[in-house]
PASE-555535 format. One line per 4 residues: for each residue x, y, z of C-alpha. Coordinates in steps of 0.05 Angstrom, whole numbers, plus 32768, in hexadecimal, padded with zeros to 4 digits. Example, Ala and Ser with C-alpha at 12.3 -4.5 7.8 and 13.67 -1.06 7.14 Angstrom:
2
80F6,7FA6,809C | 8111,7FEB,808F
! end
This chain:
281
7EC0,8046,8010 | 7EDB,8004,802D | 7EB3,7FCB,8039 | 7E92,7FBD,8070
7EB1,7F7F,809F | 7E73,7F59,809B | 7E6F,7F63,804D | 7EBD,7F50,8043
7EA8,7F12,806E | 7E6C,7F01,804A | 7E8C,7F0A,8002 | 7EC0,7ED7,8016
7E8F,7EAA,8030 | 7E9E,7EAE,807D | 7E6C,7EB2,80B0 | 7E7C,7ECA,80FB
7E75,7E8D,8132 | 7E8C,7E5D,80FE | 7EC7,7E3F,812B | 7F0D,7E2C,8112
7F08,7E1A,80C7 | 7F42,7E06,809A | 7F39,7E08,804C | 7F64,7DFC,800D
7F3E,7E2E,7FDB | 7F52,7E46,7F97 | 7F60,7E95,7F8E | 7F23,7ECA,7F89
7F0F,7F07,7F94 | 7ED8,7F33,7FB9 | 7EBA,7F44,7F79 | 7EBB,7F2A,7F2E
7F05,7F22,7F1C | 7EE5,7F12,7ED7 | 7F18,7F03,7E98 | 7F4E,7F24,7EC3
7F69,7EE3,7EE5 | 7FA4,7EBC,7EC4 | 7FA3,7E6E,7EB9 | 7FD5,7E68,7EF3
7FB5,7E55,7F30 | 7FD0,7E56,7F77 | 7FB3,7E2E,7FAB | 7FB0,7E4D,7FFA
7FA1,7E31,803B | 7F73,7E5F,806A | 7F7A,7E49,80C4 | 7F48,7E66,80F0
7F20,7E87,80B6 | 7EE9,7E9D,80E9 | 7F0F,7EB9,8120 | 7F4B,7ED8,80FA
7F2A,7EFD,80BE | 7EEF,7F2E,80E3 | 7F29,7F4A,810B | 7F5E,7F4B,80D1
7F2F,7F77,80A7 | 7F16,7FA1,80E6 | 7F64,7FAD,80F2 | 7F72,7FBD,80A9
7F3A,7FE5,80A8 | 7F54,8015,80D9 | 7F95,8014,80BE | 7F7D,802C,8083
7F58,806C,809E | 7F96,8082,80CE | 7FBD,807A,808A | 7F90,80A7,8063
7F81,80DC,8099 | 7FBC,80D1,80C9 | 7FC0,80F5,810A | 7FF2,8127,8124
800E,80F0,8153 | 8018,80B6,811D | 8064,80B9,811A | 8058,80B1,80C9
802A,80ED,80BF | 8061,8115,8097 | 806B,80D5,8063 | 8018,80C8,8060
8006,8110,8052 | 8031,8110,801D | 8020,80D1,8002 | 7FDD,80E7,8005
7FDF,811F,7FDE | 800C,80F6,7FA3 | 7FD9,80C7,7FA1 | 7FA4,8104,7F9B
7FCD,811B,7F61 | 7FDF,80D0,7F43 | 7F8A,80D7,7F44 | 7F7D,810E,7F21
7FAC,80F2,7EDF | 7F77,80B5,7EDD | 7F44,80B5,7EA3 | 7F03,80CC,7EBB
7EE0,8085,7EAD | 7EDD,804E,7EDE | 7F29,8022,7EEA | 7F3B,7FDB,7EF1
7F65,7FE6,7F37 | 7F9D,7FB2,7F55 | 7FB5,7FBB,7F93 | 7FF0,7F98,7F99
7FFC,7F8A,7FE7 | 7FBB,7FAF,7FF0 | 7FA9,7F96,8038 | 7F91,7FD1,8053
7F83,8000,801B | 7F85,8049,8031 | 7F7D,8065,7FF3 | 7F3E,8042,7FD7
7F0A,8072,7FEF | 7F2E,80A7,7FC8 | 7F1A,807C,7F89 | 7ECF,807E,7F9D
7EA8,8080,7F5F | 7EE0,8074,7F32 | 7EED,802D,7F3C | 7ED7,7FF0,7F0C
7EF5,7FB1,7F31 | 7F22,7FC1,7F70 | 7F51,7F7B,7F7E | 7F82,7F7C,7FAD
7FC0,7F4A,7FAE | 7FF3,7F36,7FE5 | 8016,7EF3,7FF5 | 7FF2,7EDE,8033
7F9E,7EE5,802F | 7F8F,7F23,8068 | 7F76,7F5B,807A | 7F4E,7F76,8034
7F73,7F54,8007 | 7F51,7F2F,7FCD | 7F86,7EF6,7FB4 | 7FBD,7EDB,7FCE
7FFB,7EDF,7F9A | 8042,7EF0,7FA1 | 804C,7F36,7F79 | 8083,7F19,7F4A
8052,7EEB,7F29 | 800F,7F0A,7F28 | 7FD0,7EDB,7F0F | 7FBA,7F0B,7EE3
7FB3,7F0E,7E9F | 7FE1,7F4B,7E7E | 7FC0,7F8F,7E75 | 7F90,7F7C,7EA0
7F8D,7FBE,7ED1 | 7F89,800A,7EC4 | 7FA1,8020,7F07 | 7FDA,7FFC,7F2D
7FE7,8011,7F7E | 801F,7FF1,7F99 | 8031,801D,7FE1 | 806E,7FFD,800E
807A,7FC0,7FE5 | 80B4,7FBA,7FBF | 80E6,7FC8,7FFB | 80C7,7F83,8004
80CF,7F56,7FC5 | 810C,7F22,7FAF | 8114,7F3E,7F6C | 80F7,7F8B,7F64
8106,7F8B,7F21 | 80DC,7F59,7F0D | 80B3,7F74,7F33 | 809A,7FBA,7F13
80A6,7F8C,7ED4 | 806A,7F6A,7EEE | 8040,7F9F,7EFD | 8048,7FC2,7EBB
8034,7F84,7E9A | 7FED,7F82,7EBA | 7FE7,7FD1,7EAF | 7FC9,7FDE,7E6C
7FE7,800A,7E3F | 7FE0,8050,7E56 | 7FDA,8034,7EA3 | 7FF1,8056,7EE5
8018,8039,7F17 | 801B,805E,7F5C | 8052,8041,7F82 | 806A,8055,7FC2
80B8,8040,7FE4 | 80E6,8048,8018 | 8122,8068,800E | 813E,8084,8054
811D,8057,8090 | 8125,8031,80C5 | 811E,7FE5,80B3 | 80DA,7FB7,80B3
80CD,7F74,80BD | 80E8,7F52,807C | 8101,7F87,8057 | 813E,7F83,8024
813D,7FC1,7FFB | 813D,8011,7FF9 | 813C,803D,7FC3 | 8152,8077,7FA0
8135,809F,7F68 | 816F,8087,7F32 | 8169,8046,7F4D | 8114,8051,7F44
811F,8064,7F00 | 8147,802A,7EE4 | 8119,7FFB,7F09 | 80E6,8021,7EE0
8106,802F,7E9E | 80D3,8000,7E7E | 8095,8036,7E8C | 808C,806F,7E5B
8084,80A8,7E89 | 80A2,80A7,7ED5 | 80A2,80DA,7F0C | 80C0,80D4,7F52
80A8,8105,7F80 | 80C2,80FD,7FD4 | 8095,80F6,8004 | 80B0,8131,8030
80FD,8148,8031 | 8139,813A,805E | 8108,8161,80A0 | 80D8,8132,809A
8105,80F5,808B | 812C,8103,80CB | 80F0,8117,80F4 | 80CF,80CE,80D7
8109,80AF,80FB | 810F,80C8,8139 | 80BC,80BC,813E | 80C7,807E,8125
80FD,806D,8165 | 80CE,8090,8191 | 808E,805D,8182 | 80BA,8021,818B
80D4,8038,81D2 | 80C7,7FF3,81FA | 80AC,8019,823D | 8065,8028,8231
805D,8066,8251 | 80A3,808D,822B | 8071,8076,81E8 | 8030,808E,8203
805A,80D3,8216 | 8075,80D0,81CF | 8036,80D2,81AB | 8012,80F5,81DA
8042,8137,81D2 | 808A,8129,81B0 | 8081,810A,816F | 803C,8141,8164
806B,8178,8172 | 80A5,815C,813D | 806D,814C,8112 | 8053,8194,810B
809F,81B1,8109 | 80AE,8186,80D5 | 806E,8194,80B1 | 807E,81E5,80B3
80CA,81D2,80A0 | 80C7,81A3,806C | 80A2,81C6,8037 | 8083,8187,8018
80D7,816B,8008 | 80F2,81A8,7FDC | 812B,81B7,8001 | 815F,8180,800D
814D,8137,8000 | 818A,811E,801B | 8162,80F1,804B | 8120,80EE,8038
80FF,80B5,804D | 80C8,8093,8015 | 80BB,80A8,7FC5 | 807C,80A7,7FAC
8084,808B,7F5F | 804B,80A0,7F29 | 8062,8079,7EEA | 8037,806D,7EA9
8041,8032,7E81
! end
């Protein structure tokens, strides 16, 4: 189960009504990080602390649970029940004990209720300190200390990153031996924000070539890549009341076609849209 808002805030210190407070702090964590941090240390510069966190978790929050369970009308449903289920399956390949989990650009988390009961330390890591994340650090140069996590989760990143083969190098350096990383990428979408890469599964595999075991497996085929992007135009429509009709009927009625078409991605691939990764160091 997530945390609660008031527990996140509480565990970082914060207190609602507190008014605009600006602090240089080192890295932390909401729990024990423990042995797990690195000698490198990364200062960070919180504005507004107050007023911008309650409402950056809240927002995550939310995020999360629409990610998890999406709705008919969320013009990603076809890529997040997949993803679901890959995670599901990434799961049930975990040893039974409790895992040392990093999220890496974790800042709204869908997956962690899934790991209920399973979990020994849950940290989550992203450049700029929101939403649920734990420490701020770019991805490339983690402050952790190697073989330090059982369990990586690394969902819409790397499409991100300056150098994503340093990357996944990075990641498989915390992973202990005999660690999963469950990695998740665009290959066939329309662009966001920042973004500088897309990938294939060749290209996924010589990023990866450094893991022991590695299996790419689409989220959805070339139905629900194509029905992701016509979705995706619909929702960013600029008259509000073409997007309201959108989700309201269009994009739940090319959801559920493409969801009785697409047959989970085994027929063409041509244009499917995002790869789930499962790869074992």
């Amino acid at each position: 189960m997530l945390p609660s808002t008031s527990k996140l805030i509480a565990a970082r210190g914060l207190w609602p009504g507190a008014g605009s407070v600006t602090s240089s702090i080192k890295r932390w964590n909401v729990g024990s990080v423990g042995g797990l941090m690195s000698a490198r240390c990364y200062n960070y510069s919180i504005p507004d602390v107050a007023e911008d966190f309650p409402r950056s978790i809240e927002r995550a929050v939310t995020l999360g649970r629409e990610r998890l369970d999406p709705a008919l009308r969320n013009p990603d449903y076809l890529l997040y029940r997949c993803r679901r289920q890959h995670f599901q399956q990434c799961l049930a390949r975990l040893p039974d004990q409790s895992v040392d989990v990093l999220d890496v650009g974790g800042r709204i988390q869908p997956f962690r209720p899934l790991l209920e009961g399973r979990v020994n330390s849950y940290i989550a890591v992203d450049r700029q300190l929101e939403g649920l994340l734990d420490v701020a650090a770019k991805g490339e140069s983690l402050p952790f200390m190697d073989e330090s996590f059982d369990f990586v989760i690394c969902t819409q990143v790397l499409s991100y990153v300056d150098d994503p083969r340093h990357f996944v190098e990075e990641l498989r350096r915390v992973l202990r031996k005999g660690g999963y990383l469950f990695m998740t990428v665009p290959a066939f979408s329309p662009q966001h924000h920042d973004e500088r890469w897309r990938f294939l599964p060749d290209g996924l595999r010589e990023l990866l070539r450094g893991y022991r075991q590695v299996d790419i497996v689409p989220e959805g085929g070339s139905v629900a890549g194509i029905i992701r992007s016509l979705n995706d135009t619909l929702d960013q429509l600029e008259r509000p009341l073409v997007r309201k009709v959108a989700a309201g009927g269009l994009i739940p009625v090319l959801n559920w076609i493409g969801e009785k078409l697409d047959c989970n991605g085994r027929r063409s691939q041509r244009f499917t849209a995002n790869y789930s990764v499962i790869a074992v160091k």
